[in-house]
Each structure stands twice: as C-alpha cells, then as structure tokens.
N, C-alpha and C positions, 0 to 999 in steps of 0.2 A: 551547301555541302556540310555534313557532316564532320564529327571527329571519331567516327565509328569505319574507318577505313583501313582496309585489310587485304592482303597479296597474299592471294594461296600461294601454293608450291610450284604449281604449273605457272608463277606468273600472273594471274587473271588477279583482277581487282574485285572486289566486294565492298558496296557498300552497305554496312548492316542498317545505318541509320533510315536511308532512302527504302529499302526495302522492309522495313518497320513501318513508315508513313504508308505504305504502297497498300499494305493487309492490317492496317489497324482496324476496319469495318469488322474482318472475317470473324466467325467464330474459332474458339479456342480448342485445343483438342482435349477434351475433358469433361468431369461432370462438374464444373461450378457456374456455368454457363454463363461465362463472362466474353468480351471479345478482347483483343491485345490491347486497346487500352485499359479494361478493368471497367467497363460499365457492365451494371447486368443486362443481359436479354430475356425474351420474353420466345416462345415456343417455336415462333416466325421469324428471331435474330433481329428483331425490331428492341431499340433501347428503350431499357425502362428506367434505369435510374443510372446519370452517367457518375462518371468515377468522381469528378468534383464535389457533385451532392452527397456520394457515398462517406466523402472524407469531410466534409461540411455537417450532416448529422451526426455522424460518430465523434466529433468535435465538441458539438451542442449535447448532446447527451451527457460527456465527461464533464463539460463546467458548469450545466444547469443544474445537474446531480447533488447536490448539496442541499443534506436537512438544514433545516430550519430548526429543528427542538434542539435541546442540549444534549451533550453530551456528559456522561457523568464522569471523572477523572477518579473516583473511589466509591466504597459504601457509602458514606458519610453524604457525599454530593450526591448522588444520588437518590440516597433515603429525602434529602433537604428539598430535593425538586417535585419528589413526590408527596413529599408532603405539601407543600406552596402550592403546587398545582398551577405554575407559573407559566406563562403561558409566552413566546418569543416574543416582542417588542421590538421597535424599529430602533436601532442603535443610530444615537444620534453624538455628536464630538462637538462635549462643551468648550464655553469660551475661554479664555486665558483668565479672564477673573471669575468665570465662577470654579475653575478648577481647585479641588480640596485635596489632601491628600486622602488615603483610604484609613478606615478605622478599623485597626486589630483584635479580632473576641476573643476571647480565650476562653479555649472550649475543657471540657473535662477528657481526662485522658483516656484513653481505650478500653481501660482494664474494666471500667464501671460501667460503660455500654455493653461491653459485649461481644460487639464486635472488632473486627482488626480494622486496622486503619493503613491508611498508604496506598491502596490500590497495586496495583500488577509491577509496577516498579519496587515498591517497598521488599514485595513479596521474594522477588527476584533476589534484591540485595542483602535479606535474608538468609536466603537458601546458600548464597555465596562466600559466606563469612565462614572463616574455615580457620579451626584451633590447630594451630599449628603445636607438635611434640615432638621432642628429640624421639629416637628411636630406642628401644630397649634392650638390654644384653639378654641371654635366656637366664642367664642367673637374678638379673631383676623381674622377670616376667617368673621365673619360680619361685619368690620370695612373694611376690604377692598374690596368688594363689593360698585360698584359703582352706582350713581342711587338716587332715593327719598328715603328718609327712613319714616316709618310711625310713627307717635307719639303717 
C-alpha cells in the first residue's frame, strides 16, 4: 500500500499509487512517446530505452565532458599556451620531499606589451570603479563654464 491515498467526496477511496503500478506499461497521452514510467517507445509501445538508462547517460555525458586542453584565465595565458604548444600531461602529486615551493617571474608590465592584462574579471572591476563627486550648485556649474559671460 501506498501513501498516495485519497477519499473523494462521495466517500470512495482512491489509490493513486496502485493505480499508477496498474498503467505504467501504457502509453502516455502526447507526442514525446514515452510511457508513465518515462521510458521511451518505439512505434509498437515496445521499450527502447528505459527511464534508468535515460538518466544513467545523461549522467555520463555531464561528467565525462571535460576538456583535456587548458583553459586560458587571460591574454597573457593564453598567448603563453600558444606559444608552448604544450600539449595536456598526466598530472601526477609529488612526494612530500620532493615538494618545492613555486618560483615567482616577474614579468613586464602591460603598458609595453600591448596588450591589457587581467582577463574578464580585471575587466569587470575596472568598469566598476566609480569617482565618486559632491554634487554642484548652478552657480559653481556657471562659473565653470568657459566663454563670454553677459552683463
């Protein structure tokens, strides 16, 4: 027995659950041609792919999905991968002694490249930086105004 039990008005009981098991074969009324469980059919209501395996690929699909090459974080990392022509490597987790810390370069700054640097974040928190000003009386907003003044 279910927990899908229900008394109409007149009284009479309903089980939705038992009456769900009863027509899960049928087909559904619609065009996606599936039957009440969610498998699909085939022309003759014969299954072709049940609802399990539908959600079992769709599954495989989201976490097998994943490039392999890099991804570039800026200009900079980007131009540097194309240039290398470096190719993915099996990422392997050194031992506790050969661990080193990482070595810092110090690269030249933007202005002599060329290009901007930061990628889509820097970009963002540029656009966002905002010169904040008191507000002007109209008598300071005519005083700077340049030009003949009339008497």
């Amino acid at each position: 027995m279910t927990k899908k039990v229900y008394r109409t008005a007149q009284g009479k009981i309903v089980d939705l659950g038992a009456l769900q098991l009863q027509n899960e074969n049928t087909r559904a009324v619609g065009n996606m041609r599936v039957n009440a469980r969610g498998d699909i059919l085939d022309s003759n209501n014969r299954s072709v792919a049940s609802r399990n395996q539908q959600v079992n690929r769709q599954y495989n699909r989201q976490v097998t999905n994943v490039s392999d090459s890099q991804v570039p974080t800026s200009r900079r990392h980007a131009r540097e991968i194309a240039e290398a022509d470096v190719l993915p490597q099996e990422i392997s987790t050194p031992d506790v002694e050969e661990f080193q810390e990482p070595v810092v370069e110090q690269t030249a700054p933007a202005e002599t490249s060329g290009l901007p640097e930061g990628g889509l974040a820097a970009a963002i928190a540029k656009a966002r930086q905002i010169k904040q000003e008191p507000l002007k009386t109209p008598r300071q907003q005519a005083q700077e105004k340049s030009g003949v003044n009339k008497i």
